[in-house]
C-alpha positions as CSV (number, residue, x, y, z in Angstrom):
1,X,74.1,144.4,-39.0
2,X,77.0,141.9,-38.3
3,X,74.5,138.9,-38.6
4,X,73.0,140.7,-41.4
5,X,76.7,140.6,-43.3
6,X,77.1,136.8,-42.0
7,X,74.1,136.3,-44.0
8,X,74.6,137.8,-47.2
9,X,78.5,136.4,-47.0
10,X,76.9,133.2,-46.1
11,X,74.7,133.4,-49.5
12,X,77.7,134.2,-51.6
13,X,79.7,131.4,-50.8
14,X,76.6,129.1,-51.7
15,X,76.3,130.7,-54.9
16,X,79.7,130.2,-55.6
17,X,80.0,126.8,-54.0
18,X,76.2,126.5,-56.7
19,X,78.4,127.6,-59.7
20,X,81.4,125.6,-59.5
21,X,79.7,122.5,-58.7
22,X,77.3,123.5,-62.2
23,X,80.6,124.1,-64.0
24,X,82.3,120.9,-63.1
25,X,79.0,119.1,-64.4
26,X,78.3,121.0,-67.1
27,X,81.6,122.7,-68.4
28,X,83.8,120.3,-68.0
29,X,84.5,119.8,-71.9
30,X,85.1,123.5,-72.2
31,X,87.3,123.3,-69.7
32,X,90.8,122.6,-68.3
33,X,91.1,119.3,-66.4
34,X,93.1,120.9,-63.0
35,X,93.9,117.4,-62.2
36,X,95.6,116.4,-65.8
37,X,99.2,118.1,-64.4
38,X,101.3,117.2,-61.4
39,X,103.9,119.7,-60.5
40,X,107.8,118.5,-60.9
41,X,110.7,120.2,-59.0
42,X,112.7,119.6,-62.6
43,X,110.0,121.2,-65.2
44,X,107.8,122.6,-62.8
45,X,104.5,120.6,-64.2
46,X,104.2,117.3,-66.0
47,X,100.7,115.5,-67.6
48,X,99.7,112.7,-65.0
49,X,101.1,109.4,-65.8
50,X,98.6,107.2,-66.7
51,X,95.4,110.2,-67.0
52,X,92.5,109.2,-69.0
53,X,89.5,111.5,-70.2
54,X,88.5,114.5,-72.6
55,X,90.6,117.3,-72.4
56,X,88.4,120.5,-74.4
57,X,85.9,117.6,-76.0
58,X,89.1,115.8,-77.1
59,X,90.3,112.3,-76.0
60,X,93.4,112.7,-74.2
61,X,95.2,109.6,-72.8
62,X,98.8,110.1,-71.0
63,X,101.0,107.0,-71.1
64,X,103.1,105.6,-67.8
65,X,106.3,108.4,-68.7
66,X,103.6,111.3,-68.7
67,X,103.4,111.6,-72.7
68,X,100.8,111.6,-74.9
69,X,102.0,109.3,-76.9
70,X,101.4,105.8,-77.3
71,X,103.8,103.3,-74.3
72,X,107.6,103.8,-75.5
73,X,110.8,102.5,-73.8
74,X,113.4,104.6,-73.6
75,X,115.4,101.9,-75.3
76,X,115.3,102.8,-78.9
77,X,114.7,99.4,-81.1
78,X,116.7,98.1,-83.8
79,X,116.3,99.7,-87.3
80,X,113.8,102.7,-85.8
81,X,114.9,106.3,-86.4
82,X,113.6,107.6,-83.8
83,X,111.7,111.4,-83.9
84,X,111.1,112.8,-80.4
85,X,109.0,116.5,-80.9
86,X,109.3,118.7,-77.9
87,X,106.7,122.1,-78.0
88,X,103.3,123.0,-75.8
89,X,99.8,122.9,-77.2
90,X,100.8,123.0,-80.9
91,X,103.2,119.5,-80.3
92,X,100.2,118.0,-77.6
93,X,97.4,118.8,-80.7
94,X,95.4,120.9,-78.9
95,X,91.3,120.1,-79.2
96,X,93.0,117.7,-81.8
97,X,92.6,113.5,-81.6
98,X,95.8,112.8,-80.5
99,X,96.2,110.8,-84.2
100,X,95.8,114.3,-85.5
101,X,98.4,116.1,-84.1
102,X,101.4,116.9,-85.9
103,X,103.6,114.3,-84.3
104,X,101.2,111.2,-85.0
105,X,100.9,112.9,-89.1
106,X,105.1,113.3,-89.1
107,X,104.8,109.6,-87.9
108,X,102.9,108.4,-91.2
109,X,104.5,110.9,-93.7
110,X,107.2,109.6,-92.9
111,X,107.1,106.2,-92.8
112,X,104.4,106.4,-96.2
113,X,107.8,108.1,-98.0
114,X,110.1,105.6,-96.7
115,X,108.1,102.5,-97.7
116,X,107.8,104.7,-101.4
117,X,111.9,104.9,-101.4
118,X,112.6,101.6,-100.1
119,X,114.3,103.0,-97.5
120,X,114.1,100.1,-94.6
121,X,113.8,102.3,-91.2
122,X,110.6,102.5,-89.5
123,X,110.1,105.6,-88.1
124,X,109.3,106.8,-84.5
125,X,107.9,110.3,-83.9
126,X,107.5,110.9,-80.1
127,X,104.9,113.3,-79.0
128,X,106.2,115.2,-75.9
129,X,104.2,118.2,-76.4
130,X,102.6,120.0,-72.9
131,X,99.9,122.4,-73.2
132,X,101.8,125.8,-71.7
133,X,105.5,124.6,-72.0
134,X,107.7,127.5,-71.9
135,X,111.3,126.7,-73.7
136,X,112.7,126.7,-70.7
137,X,110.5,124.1,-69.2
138,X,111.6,122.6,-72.5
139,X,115.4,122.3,-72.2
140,X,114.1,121.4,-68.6
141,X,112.6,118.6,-69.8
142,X,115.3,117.3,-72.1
143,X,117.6,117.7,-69.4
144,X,115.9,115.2,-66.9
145,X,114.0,113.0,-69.1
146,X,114.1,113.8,-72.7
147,X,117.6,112.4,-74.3
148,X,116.9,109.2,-72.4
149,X,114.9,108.6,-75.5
150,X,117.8,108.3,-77.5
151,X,116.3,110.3,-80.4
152,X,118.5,110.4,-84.2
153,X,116.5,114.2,-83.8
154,X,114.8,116.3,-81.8
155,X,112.0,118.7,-83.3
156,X,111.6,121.8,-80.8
157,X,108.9,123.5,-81.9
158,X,108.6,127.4,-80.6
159,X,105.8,129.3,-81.0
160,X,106.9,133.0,-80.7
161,X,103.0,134.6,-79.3
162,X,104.1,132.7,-75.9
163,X,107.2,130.5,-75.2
164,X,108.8,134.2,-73.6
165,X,107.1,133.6,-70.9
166,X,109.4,131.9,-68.6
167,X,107.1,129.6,-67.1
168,X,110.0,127.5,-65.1
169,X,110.4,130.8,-63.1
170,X,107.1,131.0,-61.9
171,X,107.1,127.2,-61.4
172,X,110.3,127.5,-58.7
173,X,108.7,129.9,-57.3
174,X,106.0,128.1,-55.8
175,X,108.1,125.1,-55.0
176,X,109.6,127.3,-52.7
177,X,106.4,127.6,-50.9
178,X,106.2,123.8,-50.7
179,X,109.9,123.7,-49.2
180,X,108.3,125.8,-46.2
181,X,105.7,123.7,-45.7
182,X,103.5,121.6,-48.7
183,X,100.3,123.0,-47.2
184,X,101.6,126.6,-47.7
185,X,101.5,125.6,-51.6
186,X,98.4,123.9,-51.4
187,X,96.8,127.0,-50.1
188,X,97.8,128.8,-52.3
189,X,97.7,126.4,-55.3
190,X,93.2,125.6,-53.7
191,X,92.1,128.6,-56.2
192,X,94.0,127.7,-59.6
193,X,92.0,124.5,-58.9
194,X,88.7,125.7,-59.3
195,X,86.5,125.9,-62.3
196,X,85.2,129.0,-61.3
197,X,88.7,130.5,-61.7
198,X,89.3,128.6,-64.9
199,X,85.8,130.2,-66.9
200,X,86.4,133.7,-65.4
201,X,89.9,134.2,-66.8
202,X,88.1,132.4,-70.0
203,X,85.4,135.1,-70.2
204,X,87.8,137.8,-69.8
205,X,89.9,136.8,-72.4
206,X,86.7,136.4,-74.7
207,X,85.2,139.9,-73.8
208,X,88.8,141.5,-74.0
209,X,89.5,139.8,-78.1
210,X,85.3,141.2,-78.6
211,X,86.3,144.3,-77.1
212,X,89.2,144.8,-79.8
213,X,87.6,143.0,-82.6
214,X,84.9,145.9,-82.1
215,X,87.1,148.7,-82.0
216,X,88.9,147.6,-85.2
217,X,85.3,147.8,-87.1
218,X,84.5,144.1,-86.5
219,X,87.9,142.5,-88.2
220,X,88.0,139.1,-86.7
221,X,91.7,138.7,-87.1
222,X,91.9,142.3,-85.3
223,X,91.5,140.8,-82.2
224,X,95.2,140.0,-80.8
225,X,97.7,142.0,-79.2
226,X,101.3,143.1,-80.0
227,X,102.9,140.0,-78.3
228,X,106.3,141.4,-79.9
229,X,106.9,143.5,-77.4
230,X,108.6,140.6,-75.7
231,X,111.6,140.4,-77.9
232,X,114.2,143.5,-76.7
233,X,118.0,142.3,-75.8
234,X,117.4,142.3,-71.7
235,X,114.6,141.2,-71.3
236,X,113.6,138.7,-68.8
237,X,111.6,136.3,-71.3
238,X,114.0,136.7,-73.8
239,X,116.8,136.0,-71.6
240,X,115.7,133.2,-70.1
241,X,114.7,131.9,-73.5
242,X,118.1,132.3,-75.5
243,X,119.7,130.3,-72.0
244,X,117.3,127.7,-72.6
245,X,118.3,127.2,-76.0
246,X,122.1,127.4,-74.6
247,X,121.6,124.6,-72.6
248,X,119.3,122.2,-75.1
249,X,122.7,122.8,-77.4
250,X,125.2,122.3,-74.5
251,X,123.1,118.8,-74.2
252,X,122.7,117.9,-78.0
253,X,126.4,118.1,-78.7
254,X,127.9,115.7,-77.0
255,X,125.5,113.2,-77.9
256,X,125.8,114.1,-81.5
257,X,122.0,114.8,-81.9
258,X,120.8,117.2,-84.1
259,X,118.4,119.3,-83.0
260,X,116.0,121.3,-85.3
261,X,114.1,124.4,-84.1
262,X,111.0,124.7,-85.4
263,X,109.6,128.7,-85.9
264,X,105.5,127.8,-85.8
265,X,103.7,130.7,-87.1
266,X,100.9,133.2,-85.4
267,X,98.2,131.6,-87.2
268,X,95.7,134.1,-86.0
269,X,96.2,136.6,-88.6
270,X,98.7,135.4,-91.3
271,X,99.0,138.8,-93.4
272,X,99.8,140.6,-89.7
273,X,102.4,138.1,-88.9
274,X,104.5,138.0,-91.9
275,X,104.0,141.9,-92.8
276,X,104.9,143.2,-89.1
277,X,105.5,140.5,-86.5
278,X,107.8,138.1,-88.2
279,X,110.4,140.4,-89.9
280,X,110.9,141.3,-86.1
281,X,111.3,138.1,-83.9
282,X,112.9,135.8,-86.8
283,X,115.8,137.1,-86.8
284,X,116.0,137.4,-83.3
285,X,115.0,133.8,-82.9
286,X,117.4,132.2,-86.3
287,X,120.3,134.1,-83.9
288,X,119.4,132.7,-80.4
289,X,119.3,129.3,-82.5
290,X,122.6,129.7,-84.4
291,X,124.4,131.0,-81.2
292,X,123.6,127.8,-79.6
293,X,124.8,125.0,-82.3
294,X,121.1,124.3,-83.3
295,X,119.4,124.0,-86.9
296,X,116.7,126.6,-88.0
297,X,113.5,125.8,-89.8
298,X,110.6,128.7,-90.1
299,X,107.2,127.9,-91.1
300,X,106.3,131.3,-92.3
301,X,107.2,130.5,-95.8
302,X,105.0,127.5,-95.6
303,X,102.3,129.3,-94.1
304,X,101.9,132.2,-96.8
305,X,99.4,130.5,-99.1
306,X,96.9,131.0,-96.1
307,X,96.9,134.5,-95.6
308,X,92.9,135.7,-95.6
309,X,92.2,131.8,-95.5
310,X,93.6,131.2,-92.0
311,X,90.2,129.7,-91.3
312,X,91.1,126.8,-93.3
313,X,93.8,125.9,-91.7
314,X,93.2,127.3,-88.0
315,X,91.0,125.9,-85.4
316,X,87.5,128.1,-85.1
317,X,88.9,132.0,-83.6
318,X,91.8,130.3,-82.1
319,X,95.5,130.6,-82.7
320,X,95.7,126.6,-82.8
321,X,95.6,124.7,-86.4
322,X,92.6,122.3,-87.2
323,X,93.4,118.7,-88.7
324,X,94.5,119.8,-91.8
325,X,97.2,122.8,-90.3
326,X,98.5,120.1,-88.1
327,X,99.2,118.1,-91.3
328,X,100.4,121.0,-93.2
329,X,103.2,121.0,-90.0
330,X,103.9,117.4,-90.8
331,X,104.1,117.6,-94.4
332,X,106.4,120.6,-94.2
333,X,108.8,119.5,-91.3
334,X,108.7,115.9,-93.3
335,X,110.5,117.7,-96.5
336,X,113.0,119.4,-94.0
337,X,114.3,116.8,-92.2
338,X,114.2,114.4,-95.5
339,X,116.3,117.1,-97.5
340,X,118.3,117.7,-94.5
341,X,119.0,114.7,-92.2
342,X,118.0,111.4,-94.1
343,X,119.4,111.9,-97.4
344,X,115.8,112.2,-99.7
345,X,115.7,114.7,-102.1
346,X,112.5,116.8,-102.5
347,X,109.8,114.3,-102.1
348,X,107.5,113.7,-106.2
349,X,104.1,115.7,-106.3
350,X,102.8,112.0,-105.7
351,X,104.2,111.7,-102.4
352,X,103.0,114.9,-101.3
353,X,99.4,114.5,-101.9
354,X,99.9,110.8,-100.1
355,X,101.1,112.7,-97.3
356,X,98.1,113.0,-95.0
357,X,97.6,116.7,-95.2
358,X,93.7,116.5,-95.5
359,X,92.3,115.9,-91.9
360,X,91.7,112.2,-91.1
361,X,88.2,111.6,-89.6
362,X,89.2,111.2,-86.7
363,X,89.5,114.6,-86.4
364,X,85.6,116.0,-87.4
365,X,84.3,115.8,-83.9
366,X,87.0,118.2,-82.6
367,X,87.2,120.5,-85.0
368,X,83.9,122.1,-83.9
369,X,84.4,124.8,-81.6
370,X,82.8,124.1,-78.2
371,X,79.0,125.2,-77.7
């Protein structure tokens, strides 16, 4: 019986050991690239200086600082105001070209409307978005690397579905396994690395949103859950985010840089989001912002005219924008900081239909959802 259990263990393992070699050949567009992210004792994880390949079917390339973003010194040249955006996926452009994001769109706005004013600064938008940054791995972020840049603004974007969820935390926490021993954390860091891992928490996730998109009579939009449950005075993602925003102000005002938070919008079901979600965390959010010297900007006013079309705007089922929501971003944040850090009034319809909101091709190979 024992050989008989060393057998069918032994079988198991080969399927397994089967699958996740057919996943790494196969699935690897579909997939997360485990070896994209180092971890940092600062931040907890950082993009790989210097990684190179597709990232779910998009081009991703990471400069020498760990960016996606083209090389930039930290020395900030003559006559460039420089932009630098801080966020996770929605800053990164996730699935998105990386000339497709939001930063790289803020980039051209902004430079299209200066050249139309004659204003002579070239502008400099930064793209230091990670896929999974938490606000406090934000403010983390700044704090060791980020102000180096010697930005005229920072652009924090915060999405409110996720940035509760105190990822530094759980970061430290296994950096405390690699101050025992650092093969301690790579045992226990061996299973997040496999692909096998990776498509079962994907599958799960999938049959969970079917699951609910069938019990609400085959809504697609019904398929999310209450991620407001998050916001209560105590609570440890709350907390930790309000101190994060503490610090990034604690940091920004002696430098005298303006920072401007950025409220991003649950793009998954507008209507949902501005009728029941949004009139709870915005306020909650605008008063963690004000308490901590920064400037507010919410994008749920901007995002209205796409309630019941969020499929225009919004990557395939996803929460993430396509192109053309990245550029609605751009266009948007473009008008705020014009009207409220570089002296332009409200840009003429001209300019605004110049502005890059339709998706550049560039973007047509990712928009497609993978197979």
């Amino acid at each position: 019986m024992i050989r008989n259990l060393g057998v069918s263990l032994l079988a198991i393992l080969l399927a397994l050991a089967v699958c996740e070699g057919l996943l790494r050949l196969f699935g690897a567009d579909v997939l997360p690239k485990p070896d994209l992210y180092v971890m940092d004792p600062e931040v907890g994880k950082r993009m790989r200086p210097g990684w190179e390949g597709d990232e779910f079917k998009a081009p991703v390339k990471i400069n020498s600082k760990g960016l996606r973003n083209p090389e930039t010194p930290y020395e900030k040249p003559e006559g460039v105001y420089r932009v630098l955006a801080v966020g996770d996926s929605w800053t990164f452009g996730f699935r998105m070209n990386e000339p497709d994001a939001y930063p790289r769109q803020l980039e051209r706005i902004l430079n299209e409307r200066a050249s139309l004013r004659g204003d002579p600064r070239r502008f400099e938008v930064i793209n230091a978005g990670v896929i999974g940054y938490s606000t406090d791995q934000e403010a983390a972020w700044l704090r060791v690397e980020g102000w180096k840049y010697q930005p005229d603004v920072v652009l924090l974007s915060y999405y409110p579905v996720n940035d509760t969820h105190n990822k530094l935390a759980i970061y430290k926490k296994r950096l405390a396994l690699h101050e025992i021993h650092p093969w301690l954390l790579e045992l226990a860091e061996a299973p997040k690395r496999l692909y096998l891992r990776q498509f079962w928490k994907g599958a799960k996730r999938t049959v969970q949103q079917r699951f609910r998109v069938a019990r609400a009579g085959g809504d697609p939009k019904a398929g999310g859950t209450d991620w407001t449950r998050a916001y209560r005075e105590g609570g440890a993602g709350w907390e930790a985010v309000r101190t994060a925003l503490a610090e990034i102000g604690r940091d920004a005002r002696p430098r005298q840089i303006p920072v401007l938070a950025v409220l991003l919008p649950d793009a998954q079901n507008l209507e949902r989001y501005s009728s029941e979600y949004h009139p709870k965390v915005a306020p909650m959010i605008a008063g963690a912002v004000a308490e901590a010297g920064l400037d507010f900007f919410d994008l749920e006013p901007t995002f209205a005219p796409w309630k019941n079309r969020e499929d225009e705007v919004r990557f395939g089922v996803l929460r993430h924008p396509n192109a053309k929501g990245y550029g609605v971003i751009a266009s948007a944040v473009a008008d705020e900081l014009g009207r409220r850090y570089l002296g332009w009034n409200a840009p003429p319809k001209a300019m605004v239909e110049m502005s890059g909101i339709e998706p550049p091709t560039s973007a047509l190979r990712t928009q497609r959802s993978p197979s």
